[in-house]
Backbone as ProteinMPNN parsed JSONL, in Angstrom:
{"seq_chain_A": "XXXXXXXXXXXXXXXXXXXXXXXXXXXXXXXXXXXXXXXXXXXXXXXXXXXXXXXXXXXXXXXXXXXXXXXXXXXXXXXXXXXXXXXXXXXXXXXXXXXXXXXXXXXXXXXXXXXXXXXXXXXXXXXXXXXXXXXXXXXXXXXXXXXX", "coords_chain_A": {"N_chain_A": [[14.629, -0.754, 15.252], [13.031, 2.146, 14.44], [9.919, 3.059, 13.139], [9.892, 5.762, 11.475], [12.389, 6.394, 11.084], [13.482, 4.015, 9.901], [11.991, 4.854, 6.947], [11.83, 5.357, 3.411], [10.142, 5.62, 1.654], [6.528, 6.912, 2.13], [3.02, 7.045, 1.452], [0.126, 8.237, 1.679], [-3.25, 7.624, 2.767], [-3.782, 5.05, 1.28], [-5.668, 2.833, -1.352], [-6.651, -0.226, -0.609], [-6.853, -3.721, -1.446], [-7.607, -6.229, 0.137], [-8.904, -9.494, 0.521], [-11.728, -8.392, 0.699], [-14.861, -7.256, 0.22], [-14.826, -4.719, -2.637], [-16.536, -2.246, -1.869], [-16.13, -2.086, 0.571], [-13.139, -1.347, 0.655], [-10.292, -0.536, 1.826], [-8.503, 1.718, 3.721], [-4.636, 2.896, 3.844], [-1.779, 3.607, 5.103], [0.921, 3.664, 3.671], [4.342, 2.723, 4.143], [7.421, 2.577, 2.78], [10.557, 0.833, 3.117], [14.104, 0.056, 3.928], [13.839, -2.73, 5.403], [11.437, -3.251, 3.838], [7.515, -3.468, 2.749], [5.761, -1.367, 4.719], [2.073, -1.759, 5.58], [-0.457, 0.474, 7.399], [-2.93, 0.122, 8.929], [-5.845, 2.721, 8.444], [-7.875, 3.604, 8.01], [-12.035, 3.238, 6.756], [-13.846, 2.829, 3.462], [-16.521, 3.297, 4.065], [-16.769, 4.129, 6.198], [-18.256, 6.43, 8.434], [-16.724, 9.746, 8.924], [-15.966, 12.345, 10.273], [-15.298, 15.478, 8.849], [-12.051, 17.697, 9.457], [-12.216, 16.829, 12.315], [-11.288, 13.892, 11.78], [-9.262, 13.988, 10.166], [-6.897, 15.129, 12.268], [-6.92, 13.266, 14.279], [-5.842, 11.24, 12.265], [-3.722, 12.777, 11.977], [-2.265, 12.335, 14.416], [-1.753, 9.527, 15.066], [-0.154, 8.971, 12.979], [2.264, 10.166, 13.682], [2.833, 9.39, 16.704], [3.099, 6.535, 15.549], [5.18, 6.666, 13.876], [7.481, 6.556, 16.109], [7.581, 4.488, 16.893], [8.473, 0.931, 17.25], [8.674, -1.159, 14.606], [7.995, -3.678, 14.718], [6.18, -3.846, 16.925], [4.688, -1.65, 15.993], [3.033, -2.802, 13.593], [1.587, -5.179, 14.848], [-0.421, -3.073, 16.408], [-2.411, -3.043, 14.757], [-4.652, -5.253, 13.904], [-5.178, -5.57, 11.215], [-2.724, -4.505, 10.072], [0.217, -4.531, 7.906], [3.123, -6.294, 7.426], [5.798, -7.003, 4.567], [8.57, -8.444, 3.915], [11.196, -7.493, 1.488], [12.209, -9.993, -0.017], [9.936, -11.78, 0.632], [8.588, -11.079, -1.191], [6.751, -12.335, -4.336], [6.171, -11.941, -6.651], [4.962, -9.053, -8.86], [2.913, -7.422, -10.505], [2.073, -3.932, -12.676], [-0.327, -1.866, -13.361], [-0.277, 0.697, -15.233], [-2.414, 2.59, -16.37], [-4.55, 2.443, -14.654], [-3.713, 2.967, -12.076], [-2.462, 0.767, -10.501], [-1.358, -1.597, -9.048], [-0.615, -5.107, -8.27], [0.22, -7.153, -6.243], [1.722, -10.46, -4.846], [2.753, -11.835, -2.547], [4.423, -14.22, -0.06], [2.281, -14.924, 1.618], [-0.31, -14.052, 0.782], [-2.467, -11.904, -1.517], [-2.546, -8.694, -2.34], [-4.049, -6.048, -3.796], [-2.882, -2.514, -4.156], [-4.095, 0.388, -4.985], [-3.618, 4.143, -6.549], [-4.043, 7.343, -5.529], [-2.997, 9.197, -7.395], [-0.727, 9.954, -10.22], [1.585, 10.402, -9.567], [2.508, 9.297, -7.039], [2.033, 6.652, -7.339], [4.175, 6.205, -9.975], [6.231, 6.833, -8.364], [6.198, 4.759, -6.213], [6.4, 2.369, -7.944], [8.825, 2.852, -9.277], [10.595, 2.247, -7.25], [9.876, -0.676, -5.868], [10.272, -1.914, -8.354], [13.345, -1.656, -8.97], [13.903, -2.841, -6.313], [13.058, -5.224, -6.174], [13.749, -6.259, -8.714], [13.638, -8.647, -11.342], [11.515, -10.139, -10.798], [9.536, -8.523, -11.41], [6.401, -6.92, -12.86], [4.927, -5.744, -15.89], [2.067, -4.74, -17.226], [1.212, -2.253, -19.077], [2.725, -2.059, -21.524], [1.645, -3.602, -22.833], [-1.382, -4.369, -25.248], [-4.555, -4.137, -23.926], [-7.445, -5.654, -24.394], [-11.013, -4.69, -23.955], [-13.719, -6.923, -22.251], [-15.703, -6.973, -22.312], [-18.528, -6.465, -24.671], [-20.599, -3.503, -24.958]], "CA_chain_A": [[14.549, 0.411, 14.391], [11.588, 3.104, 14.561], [9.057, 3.188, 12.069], [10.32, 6.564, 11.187], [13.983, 5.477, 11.114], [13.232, 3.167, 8.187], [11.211, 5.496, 6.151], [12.252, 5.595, 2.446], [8.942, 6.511, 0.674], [5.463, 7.496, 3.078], [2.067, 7.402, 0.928], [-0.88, 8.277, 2.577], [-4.359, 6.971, 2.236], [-3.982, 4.453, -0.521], [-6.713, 2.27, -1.296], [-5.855, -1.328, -0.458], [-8.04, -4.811, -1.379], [-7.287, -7.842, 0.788], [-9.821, -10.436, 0.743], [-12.849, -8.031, 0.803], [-15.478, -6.222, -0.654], [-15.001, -3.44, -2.863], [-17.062, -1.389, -1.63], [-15.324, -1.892, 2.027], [-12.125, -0.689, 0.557], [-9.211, -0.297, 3.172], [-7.349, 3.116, 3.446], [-4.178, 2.618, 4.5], [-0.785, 4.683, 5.229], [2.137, 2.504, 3.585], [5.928, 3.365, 4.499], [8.521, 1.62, 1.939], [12.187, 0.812, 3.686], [15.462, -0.887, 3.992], [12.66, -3.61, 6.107], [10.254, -4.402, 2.822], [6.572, -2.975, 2.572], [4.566, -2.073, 5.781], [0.934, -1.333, 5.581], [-1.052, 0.764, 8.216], [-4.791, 0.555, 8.228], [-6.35, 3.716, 8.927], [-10.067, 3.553, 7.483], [-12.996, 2.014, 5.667], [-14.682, 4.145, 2.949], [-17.824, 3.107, 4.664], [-16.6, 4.504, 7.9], [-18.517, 7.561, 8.713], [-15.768, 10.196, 9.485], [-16.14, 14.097, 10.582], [-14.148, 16.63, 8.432], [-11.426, 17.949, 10.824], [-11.562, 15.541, 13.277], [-10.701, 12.93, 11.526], [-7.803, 14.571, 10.002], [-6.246, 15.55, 13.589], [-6.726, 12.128, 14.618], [-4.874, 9.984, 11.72], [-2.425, 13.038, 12.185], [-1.695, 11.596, 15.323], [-1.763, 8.081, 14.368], [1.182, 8.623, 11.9], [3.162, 11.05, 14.782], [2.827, 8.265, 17.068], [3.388, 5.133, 14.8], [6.548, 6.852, 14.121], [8.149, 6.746, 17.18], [7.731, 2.731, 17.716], [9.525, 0.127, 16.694], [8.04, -1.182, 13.368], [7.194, -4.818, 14.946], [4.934, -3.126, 17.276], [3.5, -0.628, 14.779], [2.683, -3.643, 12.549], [1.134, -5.596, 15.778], [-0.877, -2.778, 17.099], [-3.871, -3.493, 14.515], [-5.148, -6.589, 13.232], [-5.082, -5.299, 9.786], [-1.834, -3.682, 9.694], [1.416, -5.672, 7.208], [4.824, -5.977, 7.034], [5.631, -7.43, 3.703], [9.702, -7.862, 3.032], [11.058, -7.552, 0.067], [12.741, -11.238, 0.102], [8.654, -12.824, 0.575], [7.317, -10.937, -2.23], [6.663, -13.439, -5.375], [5.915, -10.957, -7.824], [4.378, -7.941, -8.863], [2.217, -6.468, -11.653], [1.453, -3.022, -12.267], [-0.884, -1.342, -14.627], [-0.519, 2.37, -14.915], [-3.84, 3.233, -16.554], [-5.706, 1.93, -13.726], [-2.83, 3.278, -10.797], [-2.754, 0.029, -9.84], [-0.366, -2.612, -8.05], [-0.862, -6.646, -7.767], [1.225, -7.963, -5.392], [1.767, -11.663, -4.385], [3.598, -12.451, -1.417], [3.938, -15.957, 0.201], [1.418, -15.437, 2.136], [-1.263, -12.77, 0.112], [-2.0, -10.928, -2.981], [-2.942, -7.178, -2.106], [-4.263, -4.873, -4.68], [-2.954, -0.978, -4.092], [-4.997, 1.486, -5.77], [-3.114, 5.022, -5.614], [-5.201, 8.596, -6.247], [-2.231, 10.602, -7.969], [-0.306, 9.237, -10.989], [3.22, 10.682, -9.052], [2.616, 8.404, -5.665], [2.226, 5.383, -8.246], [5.238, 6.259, -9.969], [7.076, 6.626, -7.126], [6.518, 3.83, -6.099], [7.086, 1.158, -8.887], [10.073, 2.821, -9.241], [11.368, 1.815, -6.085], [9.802, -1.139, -5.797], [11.152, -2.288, -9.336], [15.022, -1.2, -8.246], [14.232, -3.816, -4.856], [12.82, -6.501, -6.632], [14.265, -6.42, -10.096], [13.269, -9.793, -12.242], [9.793, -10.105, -9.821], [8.953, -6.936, -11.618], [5.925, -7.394, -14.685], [3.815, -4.176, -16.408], [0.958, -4.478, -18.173], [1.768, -0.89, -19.258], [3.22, -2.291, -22.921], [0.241, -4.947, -23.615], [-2.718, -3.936, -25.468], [-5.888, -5.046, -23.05], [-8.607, -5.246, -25.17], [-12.275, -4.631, -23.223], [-14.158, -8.361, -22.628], [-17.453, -7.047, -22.402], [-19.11, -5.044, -25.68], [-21.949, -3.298, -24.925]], "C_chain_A": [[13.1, 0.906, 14.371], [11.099, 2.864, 13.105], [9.715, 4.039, 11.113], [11.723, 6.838, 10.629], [13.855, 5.148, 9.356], [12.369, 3.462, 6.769], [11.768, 5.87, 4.951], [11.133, 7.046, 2.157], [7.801, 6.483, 2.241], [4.396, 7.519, 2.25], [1.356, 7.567, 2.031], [-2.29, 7.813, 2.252], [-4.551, 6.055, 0.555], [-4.897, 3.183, -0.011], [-5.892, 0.741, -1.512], [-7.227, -2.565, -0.398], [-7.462, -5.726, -0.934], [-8.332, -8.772, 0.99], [-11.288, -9.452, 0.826], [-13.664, -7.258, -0.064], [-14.884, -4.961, -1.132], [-15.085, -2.067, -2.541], [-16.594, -1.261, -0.18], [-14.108, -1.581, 1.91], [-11.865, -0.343, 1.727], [-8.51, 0.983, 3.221], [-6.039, 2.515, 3.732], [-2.763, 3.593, 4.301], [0.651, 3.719, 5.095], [3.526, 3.259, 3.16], [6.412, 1.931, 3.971], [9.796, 1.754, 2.65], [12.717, 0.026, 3.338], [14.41, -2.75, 4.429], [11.783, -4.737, 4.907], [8.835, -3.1, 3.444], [5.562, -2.677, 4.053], [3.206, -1.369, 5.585], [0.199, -1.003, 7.115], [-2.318, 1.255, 8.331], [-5.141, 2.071, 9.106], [-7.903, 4.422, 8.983], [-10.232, 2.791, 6.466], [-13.209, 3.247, 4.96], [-15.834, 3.986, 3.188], [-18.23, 3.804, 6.212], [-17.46, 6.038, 8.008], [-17.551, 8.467, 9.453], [-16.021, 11.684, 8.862], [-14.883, 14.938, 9.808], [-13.423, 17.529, 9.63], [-11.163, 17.0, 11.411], [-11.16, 14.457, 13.231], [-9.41, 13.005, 10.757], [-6.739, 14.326, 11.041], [-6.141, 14.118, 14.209], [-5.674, 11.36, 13.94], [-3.515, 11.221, 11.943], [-1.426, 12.806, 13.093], [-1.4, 10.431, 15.387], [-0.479, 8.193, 13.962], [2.466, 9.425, 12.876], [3.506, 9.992, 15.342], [3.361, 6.918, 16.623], [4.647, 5.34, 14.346], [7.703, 6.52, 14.719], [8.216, 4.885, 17.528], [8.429, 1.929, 16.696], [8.795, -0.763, 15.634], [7.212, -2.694, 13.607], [6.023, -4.43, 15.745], [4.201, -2.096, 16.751], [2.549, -1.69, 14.117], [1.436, -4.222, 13.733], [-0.032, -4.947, 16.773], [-2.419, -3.219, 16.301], [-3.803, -4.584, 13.754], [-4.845, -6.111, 11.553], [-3.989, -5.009, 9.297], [-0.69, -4.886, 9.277], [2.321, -5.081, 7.385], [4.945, -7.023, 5.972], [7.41, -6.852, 3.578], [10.07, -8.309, 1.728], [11.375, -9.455, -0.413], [11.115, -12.427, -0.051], [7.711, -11.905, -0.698], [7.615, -12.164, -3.789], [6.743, -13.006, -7.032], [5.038, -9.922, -7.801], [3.707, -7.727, -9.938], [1.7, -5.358, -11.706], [0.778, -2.735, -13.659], [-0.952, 0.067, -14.493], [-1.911, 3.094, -14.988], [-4.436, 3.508, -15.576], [-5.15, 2.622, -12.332], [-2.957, 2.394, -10.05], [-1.67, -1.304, -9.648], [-0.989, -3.71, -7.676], [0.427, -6.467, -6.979], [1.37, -8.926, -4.775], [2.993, -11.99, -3.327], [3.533, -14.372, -0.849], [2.871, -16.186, 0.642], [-0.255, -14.701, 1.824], [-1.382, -12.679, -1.47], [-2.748, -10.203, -2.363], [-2.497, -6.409, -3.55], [-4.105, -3.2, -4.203], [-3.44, -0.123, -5.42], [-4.298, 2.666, -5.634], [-4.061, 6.266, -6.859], [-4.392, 9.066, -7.143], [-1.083, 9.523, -8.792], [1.629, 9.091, -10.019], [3.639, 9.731, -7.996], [2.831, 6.992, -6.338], [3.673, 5.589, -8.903], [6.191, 5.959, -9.012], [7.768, 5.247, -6.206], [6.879, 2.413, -6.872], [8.061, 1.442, -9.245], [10.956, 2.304, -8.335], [11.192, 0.609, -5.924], [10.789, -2.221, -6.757], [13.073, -2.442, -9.275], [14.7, -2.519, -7.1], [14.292, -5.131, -5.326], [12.865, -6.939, -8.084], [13.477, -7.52, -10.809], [12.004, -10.248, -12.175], [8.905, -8.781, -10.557], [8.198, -7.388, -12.746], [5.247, -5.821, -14.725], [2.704, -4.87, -17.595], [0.867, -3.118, -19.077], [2.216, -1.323, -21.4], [2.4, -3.548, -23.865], [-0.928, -3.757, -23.936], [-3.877, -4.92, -24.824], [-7.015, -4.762, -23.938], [-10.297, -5.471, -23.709], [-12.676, -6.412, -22.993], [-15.201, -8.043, -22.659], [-17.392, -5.844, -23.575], [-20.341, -4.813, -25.264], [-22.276, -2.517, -26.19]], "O_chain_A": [[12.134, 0.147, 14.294], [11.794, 2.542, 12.141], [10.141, 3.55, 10.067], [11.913, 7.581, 9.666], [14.025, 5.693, 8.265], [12.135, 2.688, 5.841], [12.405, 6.909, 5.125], [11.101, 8.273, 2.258], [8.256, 6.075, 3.31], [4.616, 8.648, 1.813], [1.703, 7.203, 3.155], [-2.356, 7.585, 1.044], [-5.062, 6.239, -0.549], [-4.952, 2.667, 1.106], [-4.921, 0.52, -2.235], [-8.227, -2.495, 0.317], [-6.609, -6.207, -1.679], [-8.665, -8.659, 2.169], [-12.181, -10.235, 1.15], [-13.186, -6.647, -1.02], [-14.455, -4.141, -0.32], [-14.325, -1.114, -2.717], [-16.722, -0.122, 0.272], [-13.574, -1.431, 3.009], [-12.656, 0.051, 2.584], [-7.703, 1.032, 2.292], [-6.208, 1.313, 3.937], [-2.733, 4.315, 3.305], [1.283, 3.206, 6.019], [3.752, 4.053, 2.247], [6.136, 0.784, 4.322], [10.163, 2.918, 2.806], [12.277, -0.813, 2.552], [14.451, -3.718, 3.669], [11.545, -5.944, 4.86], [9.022, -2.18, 4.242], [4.769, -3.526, 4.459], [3.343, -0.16, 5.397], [0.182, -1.889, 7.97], [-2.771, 2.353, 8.008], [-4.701, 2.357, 10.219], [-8.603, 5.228, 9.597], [-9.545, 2.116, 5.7], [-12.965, 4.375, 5.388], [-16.528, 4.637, 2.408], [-19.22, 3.946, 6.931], [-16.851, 6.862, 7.326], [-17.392, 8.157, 10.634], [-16.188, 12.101, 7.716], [-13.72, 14.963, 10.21], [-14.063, 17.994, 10.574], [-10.163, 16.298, 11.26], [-10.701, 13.855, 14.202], [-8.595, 12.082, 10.77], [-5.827, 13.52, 10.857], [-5.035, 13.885, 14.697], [-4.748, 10.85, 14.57], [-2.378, 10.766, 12.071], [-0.212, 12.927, 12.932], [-0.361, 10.326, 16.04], [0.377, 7.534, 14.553], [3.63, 9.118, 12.615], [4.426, 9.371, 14.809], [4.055, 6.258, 17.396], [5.387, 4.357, 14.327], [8.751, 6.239, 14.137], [8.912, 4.32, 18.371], [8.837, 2.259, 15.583], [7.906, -1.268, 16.32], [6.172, -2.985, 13.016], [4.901, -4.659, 15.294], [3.089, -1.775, 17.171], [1.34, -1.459, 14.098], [0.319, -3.735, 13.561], [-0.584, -5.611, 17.651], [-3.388, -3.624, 16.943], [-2.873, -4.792, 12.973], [-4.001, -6.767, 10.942], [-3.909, -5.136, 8.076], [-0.562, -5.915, 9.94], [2.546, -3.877, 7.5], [4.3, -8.044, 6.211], [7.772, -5.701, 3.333], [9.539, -9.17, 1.026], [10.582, -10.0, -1.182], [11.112, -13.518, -0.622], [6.526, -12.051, -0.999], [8.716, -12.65, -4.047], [7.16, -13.506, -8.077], [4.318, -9.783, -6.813], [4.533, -8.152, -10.746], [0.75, -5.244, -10.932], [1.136, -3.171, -14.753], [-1.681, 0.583, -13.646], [-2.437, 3.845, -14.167], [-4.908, 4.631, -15.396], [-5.99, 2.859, -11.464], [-3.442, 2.626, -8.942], [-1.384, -1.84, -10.719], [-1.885, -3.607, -6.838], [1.394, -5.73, -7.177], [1.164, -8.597, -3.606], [4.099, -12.406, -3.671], [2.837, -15.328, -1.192], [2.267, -17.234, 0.409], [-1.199, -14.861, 2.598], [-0.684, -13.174, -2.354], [-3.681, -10.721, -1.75], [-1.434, -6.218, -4.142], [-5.141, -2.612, -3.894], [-3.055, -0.161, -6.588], [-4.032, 2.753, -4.435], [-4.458, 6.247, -8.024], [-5.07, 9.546, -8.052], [-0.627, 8.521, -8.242], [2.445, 8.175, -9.919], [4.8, 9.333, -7.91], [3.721, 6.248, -5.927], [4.526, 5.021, -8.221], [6.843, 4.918, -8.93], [8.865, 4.874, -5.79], [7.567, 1.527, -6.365], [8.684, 0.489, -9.712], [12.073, 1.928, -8.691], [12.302, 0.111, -5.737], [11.646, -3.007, -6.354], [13.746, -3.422, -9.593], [15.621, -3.332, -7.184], [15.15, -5.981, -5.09], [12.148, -7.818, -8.562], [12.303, -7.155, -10.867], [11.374, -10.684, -13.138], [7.841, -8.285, -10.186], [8.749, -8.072, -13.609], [5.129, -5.009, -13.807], [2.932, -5.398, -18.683], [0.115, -3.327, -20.029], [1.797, -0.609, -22.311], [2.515, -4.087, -24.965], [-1.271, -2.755, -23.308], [-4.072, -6.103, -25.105], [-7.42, -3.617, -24.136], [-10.376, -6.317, -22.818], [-11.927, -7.201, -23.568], [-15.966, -8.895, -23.111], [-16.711, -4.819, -23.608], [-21.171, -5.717, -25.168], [-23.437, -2.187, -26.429]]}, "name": "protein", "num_of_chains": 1, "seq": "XXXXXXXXXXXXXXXXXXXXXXXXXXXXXXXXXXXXXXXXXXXXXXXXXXXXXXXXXXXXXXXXXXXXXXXXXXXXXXXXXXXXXXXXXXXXXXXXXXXXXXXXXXXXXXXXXXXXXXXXXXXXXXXXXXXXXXXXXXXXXXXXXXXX"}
């Protein structure tokens, strides 16, 4: 089955932390399916990248990554996941923040998303896959730990 094929949901550049700095933040272009979660790196925010041309490029990227079969999409970069739903462990989301834990067997990845609707979107769906795995921070009061 094509990438494209198995395409529920499609975000685009969402900010993704796996083991690294911060400030090296991951972009990445993550397609939800029938499959489970796959992640497709696409930039650093450190990366120096040309207005325009770097547009036209990832627009090809995602044209392309389409068309293949989702084990070799996953396989073409070192960075890039497949995450099904069956190996995730649990989840936490916090809305405030537009932000997504996720523990798999073999991870936890933090998604960051820019637009409150793409977050929605997706903990709705996610929530519906993985029912009981599902937590929110959303109905806790977090109090600050630092007073300045």
């Amino acid at each position: 089955m094509s990438v494209k094929e198995n395409t529920d949901l499609a975000f685009v550049n969402v900010r993704i932390e796996r083991n690294s700095f911060m400030m090296a933040a991951h972009f990445y272009d993550i397609i939800i399916g029938e499959g489970g979660i796959q992640g497709y790196y696409m930039w650093r925010n450190n990366d120096f990248r040309i207005p325009g041309y770097h547009h036209v490029v990832d627009y090809f990227k995602r044209v392309f990554r389409g068309r293949k079969e989702i084990e070799s999409a996953v396989e073409k970069h070192e960075k890039n996941f497949h995450i099904s739903f069956d190996d995730i462990q649990g989840v936490v989301t916090y809305r405030d923040h537009k932000e997504i834990q996720l523990l798999s067997v073999n991870e936890q990845i933090y998604f960051l998303f820019r637009k409150f609707e793409e977050y929605d979107l997706f903990v709705a769906y996610l929530e519906n896959k993985i029912g009981e795995k599902y937590f929110t921070r959303d109905n806790i009061d977090i109090k600050d730990s630092v007073y300045i």
